[in-house]
C-alpha positions in Angstrom: -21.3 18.2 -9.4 -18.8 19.1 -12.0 -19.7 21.7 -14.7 -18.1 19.0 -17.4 -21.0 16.3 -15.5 -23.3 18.9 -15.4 -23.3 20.2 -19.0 -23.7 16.1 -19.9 -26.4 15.8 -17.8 -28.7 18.9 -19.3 -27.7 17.8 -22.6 -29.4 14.4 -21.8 -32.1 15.7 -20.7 -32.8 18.5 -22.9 -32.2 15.0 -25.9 -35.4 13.4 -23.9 -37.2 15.8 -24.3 -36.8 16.5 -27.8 -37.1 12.8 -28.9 -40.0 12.1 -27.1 -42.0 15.0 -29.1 -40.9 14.0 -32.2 -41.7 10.6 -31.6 -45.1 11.6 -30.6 -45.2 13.8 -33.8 -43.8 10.7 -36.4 -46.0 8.1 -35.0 -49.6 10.3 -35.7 -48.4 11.5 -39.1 -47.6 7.5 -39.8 -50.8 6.3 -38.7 -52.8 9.0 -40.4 -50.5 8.4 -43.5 -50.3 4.8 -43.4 -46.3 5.5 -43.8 -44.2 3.0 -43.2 -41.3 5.1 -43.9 -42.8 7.7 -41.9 -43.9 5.2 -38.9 -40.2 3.6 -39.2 -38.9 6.6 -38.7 -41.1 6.8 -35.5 -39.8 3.5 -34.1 -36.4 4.6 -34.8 -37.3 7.8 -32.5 -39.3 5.6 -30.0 -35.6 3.8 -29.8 -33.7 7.2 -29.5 -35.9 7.8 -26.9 -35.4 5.0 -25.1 -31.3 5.5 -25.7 -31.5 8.8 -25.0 -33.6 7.8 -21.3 -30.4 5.1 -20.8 -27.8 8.1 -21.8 -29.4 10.2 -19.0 -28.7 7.3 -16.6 -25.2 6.6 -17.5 -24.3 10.0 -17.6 -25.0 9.9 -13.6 -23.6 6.4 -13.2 -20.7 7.7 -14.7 -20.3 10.7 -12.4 -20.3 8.5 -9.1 -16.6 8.6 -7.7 -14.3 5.2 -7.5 -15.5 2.9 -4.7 -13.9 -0.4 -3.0 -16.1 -2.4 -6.2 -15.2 -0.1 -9.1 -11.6 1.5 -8.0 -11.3 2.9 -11.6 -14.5 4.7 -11.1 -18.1 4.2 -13.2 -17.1 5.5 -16.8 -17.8 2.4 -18.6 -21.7 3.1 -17.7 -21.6 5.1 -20.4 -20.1 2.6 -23.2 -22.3 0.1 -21.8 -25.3 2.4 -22.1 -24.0 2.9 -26.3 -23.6 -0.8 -26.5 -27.1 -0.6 -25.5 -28.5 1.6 -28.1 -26.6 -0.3 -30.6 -28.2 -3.2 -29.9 -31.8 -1.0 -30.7 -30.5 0.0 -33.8 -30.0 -3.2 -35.0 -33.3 -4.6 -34.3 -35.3 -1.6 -35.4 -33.1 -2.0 -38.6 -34.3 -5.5 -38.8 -37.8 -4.8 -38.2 -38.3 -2.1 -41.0 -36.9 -4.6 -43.5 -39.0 -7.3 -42.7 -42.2 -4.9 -43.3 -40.9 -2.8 -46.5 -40.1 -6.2 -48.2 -43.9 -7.2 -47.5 -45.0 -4.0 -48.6 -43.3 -4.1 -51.7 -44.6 -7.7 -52.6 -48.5 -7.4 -51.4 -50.3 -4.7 -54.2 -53.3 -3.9 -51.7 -50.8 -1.3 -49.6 -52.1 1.9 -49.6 -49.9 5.5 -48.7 -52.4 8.7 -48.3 -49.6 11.6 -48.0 -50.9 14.4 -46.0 -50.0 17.9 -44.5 -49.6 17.1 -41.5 -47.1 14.2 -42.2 -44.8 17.2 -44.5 -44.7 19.3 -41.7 -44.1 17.0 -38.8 -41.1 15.8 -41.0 -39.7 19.4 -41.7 -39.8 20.1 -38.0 -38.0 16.5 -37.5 -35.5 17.6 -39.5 -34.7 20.9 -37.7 -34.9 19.9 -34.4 -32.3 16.6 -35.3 -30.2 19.2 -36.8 -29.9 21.7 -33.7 -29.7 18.5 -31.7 -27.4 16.7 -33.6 -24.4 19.7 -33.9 -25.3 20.4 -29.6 -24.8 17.0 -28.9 -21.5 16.8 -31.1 -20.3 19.8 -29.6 -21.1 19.0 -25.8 -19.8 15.3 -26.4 -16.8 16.2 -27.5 -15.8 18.9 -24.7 -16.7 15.8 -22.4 -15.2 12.6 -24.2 -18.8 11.1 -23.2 -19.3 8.2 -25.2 -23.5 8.1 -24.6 -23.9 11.4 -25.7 -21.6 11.0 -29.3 -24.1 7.9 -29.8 -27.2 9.6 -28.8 -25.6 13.0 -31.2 -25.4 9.9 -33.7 -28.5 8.8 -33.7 -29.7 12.0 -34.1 -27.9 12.6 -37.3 -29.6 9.1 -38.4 -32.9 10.5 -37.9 -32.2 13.5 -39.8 -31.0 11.5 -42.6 -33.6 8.7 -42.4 -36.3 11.7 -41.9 -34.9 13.4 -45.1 -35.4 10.2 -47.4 -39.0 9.7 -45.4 -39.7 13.2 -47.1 -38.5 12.0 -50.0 -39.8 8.9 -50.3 -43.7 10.6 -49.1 -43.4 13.1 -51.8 -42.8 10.3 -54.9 -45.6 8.6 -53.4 -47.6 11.9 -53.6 -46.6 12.5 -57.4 -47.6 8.8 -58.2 -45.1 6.9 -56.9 -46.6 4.9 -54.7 -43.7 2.3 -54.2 -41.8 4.9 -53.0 -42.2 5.0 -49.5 -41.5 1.4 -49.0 -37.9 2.2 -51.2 -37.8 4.8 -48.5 -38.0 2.4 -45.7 -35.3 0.5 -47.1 -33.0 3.6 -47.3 -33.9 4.5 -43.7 -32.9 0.7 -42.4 -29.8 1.1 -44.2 -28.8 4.4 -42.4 -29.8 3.1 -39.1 -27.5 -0.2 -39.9 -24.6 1.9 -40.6 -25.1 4.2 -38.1 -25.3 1.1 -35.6 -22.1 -0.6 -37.1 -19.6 2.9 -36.3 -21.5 3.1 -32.7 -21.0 -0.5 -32.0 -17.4 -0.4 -32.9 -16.4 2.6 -31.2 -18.0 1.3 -28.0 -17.0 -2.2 -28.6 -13.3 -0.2 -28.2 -13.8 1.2 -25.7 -15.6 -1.7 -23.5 -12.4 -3.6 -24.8 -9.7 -0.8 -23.6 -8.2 0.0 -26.6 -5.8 2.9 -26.6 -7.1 5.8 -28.5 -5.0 6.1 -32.0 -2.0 7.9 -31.7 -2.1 8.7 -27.8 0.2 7.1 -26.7 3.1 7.9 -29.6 2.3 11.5 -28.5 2.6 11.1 -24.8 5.9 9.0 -25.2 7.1 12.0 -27.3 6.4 14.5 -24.9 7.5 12.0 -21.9 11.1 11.4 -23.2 11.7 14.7 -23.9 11.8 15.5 -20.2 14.9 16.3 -18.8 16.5 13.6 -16.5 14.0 10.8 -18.8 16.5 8.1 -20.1 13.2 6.1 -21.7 9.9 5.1 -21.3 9.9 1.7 -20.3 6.1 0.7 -20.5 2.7 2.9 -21.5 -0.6 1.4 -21.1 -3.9 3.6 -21.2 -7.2 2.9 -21.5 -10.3 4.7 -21.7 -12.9 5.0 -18.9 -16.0 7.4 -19.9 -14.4 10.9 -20.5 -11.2 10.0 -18.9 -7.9 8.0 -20.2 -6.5 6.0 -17.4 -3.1 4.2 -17.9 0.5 3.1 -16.2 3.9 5.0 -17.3 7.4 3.6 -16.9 10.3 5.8 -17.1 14.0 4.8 -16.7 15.6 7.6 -14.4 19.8 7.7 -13.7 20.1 5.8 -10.7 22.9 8.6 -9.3 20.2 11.1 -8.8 19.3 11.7 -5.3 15.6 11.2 -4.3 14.5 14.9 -4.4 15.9 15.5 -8.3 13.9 11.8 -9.2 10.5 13.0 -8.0 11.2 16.9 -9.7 11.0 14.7 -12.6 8.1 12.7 -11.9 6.3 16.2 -11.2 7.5 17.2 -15.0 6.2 14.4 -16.3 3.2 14.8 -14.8 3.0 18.1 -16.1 3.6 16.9 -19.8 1.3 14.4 -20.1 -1.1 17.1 -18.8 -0.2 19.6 -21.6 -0.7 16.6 -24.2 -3.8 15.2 -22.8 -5.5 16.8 -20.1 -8.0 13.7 -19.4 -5.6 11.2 -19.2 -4.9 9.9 -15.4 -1.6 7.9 -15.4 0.0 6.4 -12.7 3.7 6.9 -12.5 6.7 4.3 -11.7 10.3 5.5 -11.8 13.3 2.7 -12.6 16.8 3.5 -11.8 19.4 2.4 -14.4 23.2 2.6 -14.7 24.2 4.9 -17.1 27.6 3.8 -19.8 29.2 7.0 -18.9 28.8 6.6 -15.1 32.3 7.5 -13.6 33.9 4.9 -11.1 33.8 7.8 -8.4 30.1 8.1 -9.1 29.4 4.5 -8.7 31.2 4.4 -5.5 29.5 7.3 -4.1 26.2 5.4 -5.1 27.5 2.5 -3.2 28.1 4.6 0.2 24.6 6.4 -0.7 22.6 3.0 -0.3 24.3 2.0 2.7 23.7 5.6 4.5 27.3 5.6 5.1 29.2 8.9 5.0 32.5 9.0 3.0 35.4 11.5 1.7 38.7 11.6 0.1 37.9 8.6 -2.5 40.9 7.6 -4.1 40.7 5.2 -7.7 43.9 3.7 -9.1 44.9 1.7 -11.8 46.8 -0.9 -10.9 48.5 -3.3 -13.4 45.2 -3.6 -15.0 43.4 -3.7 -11.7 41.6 -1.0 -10.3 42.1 -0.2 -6.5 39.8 2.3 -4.4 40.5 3.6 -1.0 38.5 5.9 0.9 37.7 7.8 4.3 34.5 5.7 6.1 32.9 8.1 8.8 31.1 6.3 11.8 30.0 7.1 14.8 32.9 7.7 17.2 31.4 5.6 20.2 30.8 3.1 18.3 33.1 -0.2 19.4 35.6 -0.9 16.9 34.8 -4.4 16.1 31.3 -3.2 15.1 32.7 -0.6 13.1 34.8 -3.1 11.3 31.8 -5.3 10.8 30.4 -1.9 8.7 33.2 -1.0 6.8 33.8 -5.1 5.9 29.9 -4.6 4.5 30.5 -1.6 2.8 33.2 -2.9 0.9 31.6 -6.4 0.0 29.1 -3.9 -1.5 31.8 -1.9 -3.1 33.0 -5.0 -5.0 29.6 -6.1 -5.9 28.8 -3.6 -8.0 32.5 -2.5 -9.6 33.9 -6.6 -9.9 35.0 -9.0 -7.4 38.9 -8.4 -8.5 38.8 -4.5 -7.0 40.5 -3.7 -4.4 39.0 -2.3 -1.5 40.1 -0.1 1.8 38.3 1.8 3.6 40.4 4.4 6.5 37.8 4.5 9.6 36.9 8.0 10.7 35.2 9.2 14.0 32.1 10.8 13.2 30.6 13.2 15.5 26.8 12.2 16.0 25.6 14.0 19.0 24.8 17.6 18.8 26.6 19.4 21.0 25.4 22.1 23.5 28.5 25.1 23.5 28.4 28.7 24.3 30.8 31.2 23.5 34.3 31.7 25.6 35.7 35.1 26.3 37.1 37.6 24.5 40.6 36.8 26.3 40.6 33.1 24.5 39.5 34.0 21.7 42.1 36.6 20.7 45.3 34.3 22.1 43.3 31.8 19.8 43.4 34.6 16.8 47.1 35.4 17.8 48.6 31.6 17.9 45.9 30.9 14.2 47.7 34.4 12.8 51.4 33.0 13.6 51.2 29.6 12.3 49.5 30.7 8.9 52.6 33.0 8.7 55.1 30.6 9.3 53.2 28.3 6.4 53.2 30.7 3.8 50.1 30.4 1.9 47.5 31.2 4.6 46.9 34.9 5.3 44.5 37.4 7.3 43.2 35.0 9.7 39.5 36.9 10.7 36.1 35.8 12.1 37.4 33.6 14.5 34.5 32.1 16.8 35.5 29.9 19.7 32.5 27.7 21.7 33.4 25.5 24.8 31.3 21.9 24.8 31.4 19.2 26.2 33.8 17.5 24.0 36.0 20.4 23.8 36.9 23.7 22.2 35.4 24.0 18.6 37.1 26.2 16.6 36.0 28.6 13.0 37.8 30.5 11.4 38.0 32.4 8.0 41.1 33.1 6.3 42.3 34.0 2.4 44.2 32.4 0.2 45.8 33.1 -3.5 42.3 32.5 -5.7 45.1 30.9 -8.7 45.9 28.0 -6.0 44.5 24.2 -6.7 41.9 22.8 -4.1 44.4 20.7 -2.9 46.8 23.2 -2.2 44.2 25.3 -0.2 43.3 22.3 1.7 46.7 20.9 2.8 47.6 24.8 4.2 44.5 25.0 5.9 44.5 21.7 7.2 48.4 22.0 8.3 47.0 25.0 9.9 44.3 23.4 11.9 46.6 20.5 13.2 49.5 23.0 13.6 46.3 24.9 16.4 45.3 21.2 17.8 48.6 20.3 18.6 49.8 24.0 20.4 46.5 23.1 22.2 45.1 20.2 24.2 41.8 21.1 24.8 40.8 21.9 21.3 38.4 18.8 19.8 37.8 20.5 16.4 39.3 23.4 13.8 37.2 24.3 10.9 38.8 26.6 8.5 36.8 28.4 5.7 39.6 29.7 2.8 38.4 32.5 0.9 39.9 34.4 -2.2 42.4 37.0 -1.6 41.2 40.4 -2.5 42.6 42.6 -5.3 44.1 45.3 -3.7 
C-alpha cells in the first residue's frame, strides 16, 4: 500500500468514527429537545456517516491497480462515491424543508432547550472543525475527490451546527420560532454545499481537464529543446491522478536516439509541472522550411538503410541535379544492385520533385568482417618506406607514422597516420591522402584497402 493510499485510507476511517459519535450525540440532544434544527442536524450526520462509510470504500476501490476491465485503473470510485453523497445531501435538504415549513404553520410545536443539547453542539462544532481543516489538508496532498466531499460535508455541519446553536438559544430567550428558522438555514447550507460537490464530481465523472493544466503543460512542453509544437493534449482526471495523450511535432532529420532524449525531457517536464499527471507520449516527424537539400537527401538514404558519400547538388538552368556515391554489398550481383539504386533514386525524386535529376555512382561495400592478423615487421617497414616516398613526391603529405599492416582474406589492409598543413581545406587533405593511398594500391597488387588518418602538423 502506498503512503499517499494509506494516509486516505486512516483519514476515512478516523471520519467514521467521528461522525458516527456525533450523530449519536445530535440525535439524543434532538429527541430530548424536540429540535428539529438540532435532529436535522443529526440526519445530516447520519448522511455523513453513511458518505463517509462509502468514502472508506472508494478509497480502497480506488487503490486497486488497472486490470483487463478498467485499463485506466479504479479512480472514478471515488467521484462516484461524491456523486453519491451528493445525492444524500439533496434529499436530507429536502426533508428538513418539508418539516420546518410544518413546523412553522402548526402553533402546538413545542422546543425544550436543554444542557445537554448546548454542549453536544459545542463539541459538534470542534470536532467538524479539526475534521474539516485534516480532511482539507489530507485531500489535497492526495487529489482524492471522496475525501474533499466528505472534508465538505464536514464544514456543512459545522455551519449548519453553528446556526442550530443559534437558532436553540433564540428559542431559549423566547423565541420559539427560531429553531424551525434555524432548520431552514441548515437546509440551505446543506443545498449549497450539495450543488459545489455535485459539480465538481459531475467534472470529473465527465473528464473535464482541470482549469489551466493543460495551458501550463503545453508551456513547459514546447519549451523543450528539439519540440517544434504540440500537436494534441488531452487529460482527464481519474481519482488522484491526471491521465491524458501528448502530441509533439519532432524534426524529422533527427536520428532515433536524439527523438526519444526528447521524449525523456518531456517526460521530465510535465513531471516538474504536474507530478500526478500520467500522459502517454506520441512523437510526429515534420519537415522543417530551413531543411537543406543535402539534409533531405541524407534523410532519403536514412529510410532506405542505404549507405551514401560524396553528395553532390547543382543547379542546373533552374533544375536541380544530385549525384552521389551508393555503397552496396560488393557480392551482390549487379543487376540487383541496379534494382537498389533505381529505388533509391525513385525515392530521391519523390520527396525533392519529379523534375530532379538523379545519379547514383555504385560502390562496393565491404559487409563481412574480416579475420586478419598482423604481418611482419619486414612488410611493414618496406610498406612505411614506399607510403614515406610517395607522400614526398606529392608534396602536401608528411611524416608518414603508425603504420599497421593485417593480412585477410581479401587482402592486405592498410592504416596509417600522417600530418598535413592544419590551414589546408578538407578537400585538399583528402585528395593528397587519397592520391596517396591509390599511388600504395597501385605499386602493390595484393593490397585490398589503404586508410589514411591526416592529422595537424605540429608547431615546431
Amino acid at each position: 500500500m502506498s503512503e499517499l493510499h494509506a494516509k486516505k485510507e486512516s483519514a476515512a476511517l478516523a471520519s467514521i468514527g467521528a461522525s458516527a459519535a456525533i450523530t449519536l450525540g445530535k440525535l439524543v440532544a434532538g429527541l430530548m429537545s424536540g429540535s428539529l434544527a438540532l435532529m436535522s442536524e443529526a440526519g445530516h450526520a447520519a448522511v455523513d456517516t453513511g458518505a463517509t462509510i462509502l468514502t472508506w470504500l472508494a478509497v480502497r476501490a480506488a487503490n486497486k491497480p488497472a486490470d483487463d476491465e478498467h485499463h485506466y485503473g479504479h479512480g472514478k470510485y471515488e467521484s462516484l462515491a461524491a456523486l453519491a453523497e451528493t445525492g444524500l445531501l439533496f434529499a436530507l435538504t429536502a426533508f428538513v424543508v418539508i418539516e420546518a415549513t410544518h413546523r412553522l404553520l402548526a402553533s402546538n410545536t413545542s422546543v425544550e432547550p436543554k444542557a445537554i443539547a448546548f454542549i453536544v453542539l459545542i463539541a459538534s462544532i470542534v470536532i467538524d472543525a479539526v475534521r474539516w481543516i485534516s480532511l482539507s489538508r489530507i485531500a489535497k496532498e492526495t487529489r482524492s475527490d471522496a475525501l474533499a466531499a466528505d472534508a465538505l460535508h464536514f464544514s456543512s455541519d459545522l455551519v449548519a451546527s453553528v446556526l442550530v446553536l443559534i437558532g436553540l438559544t433564540l428559542t431559549y430567550f423566547g423565541y420559539p420560532q427560531a429553531d424551525s428558522y434555524a432548520a431552514f438555514g441548515v437546509a440551505a447550507f446543506v443545498a449549497i454545499a450539495g450543488y459545489r460537490l455535485g459539480r465538481r464530481t459531475v467534472d470529473a465523472l465527465l473528464d473535464t481537464a482541470p482549469e489551466g493544466v493543460a495551458d501550463r503543460l503545453r508551456e513547459a512542453v514546447e519549451a523543450v529543446p528539439g519540440v517544434v509544437r504540440v500537436d494534441f493534449l488531452r487529460l482527464r482526471p481519474a481519482g488522484p491522478v491526471l491521465l491524458g495523450e501528448i502530441g509533439i511535432a519532432v524534426p524529422r532529420t533527427l536520428p532515433q536516439e536524439r527523438v526519444a532524449r526528447i521524449s525523456d525531457e518531456v517526460a521530465d517536464a510535465v513531471r516538474r509541472e504536474t507530478p500526478e499527471a500520467e500522459l502517454t507520449l506520441t512523437t510526429t516527424p515534420v519537415a522543417l522550411d530551413e531543411e537543406t537539400a543535402l539534409e533531405r537527401v541524407l534523410l532519403v538514404a536514412a529510410r532506405q538503410k542505404r549507405a551514401v558519400h560524396h553528395v553532390t547538388i547543382q543547379e542546373v538552368d533552374g533544375r536541380r541535379s544530385i549525384s552521389l556515391d551508393l555503397e552496396l554489398d560488393g557480392r551482390l550481383p549487379h543487376g540487383a544492385a541496379h534494382e537498389a539504386a533505381t529505388r533509391l533514386e525513385a525515392a530521391m525524386r519523390e520527396e525533392l520533385g519529379d523534375d530532379v535529376e538523379v545519379e547514383t555512382h555504385i560502390e562496393p561495400l565491404e559487409t563481412r568482417e574480416l579475420e586478419g592478423h598482423d604481418v611482419s615487421a619486414n612488410l611493414s617497414s618496406t610498406i612505411l618506406e614506399e607510403l614515406t616516398k610517395h607522400a614526398e613526391a606529392g608534396g602536401l603529405v608528411s611524416e608518414v607514422h603508425n603504420v599497421r599492416v593485417r593480412r585477410t582474406d581479401a587482402g592486405l589492409v592498410v592504416n596509417y597516420h600522417c600530418r598535413v598543413d592544419p590551414t589546408l581545406t578538407v578537400t585538399r587533405v583528402h585528395d593528397a591522402v587519397d592520391s596517396l593511398d591509390r599511388r600504395l594500391k597501385a605499386a602493390r597488387g595484393d593490397i585490398c584497402r589503404v586508410v589514411g588518418h591526416a592529422e595537424p602538423k605540429r608547431d615546431a
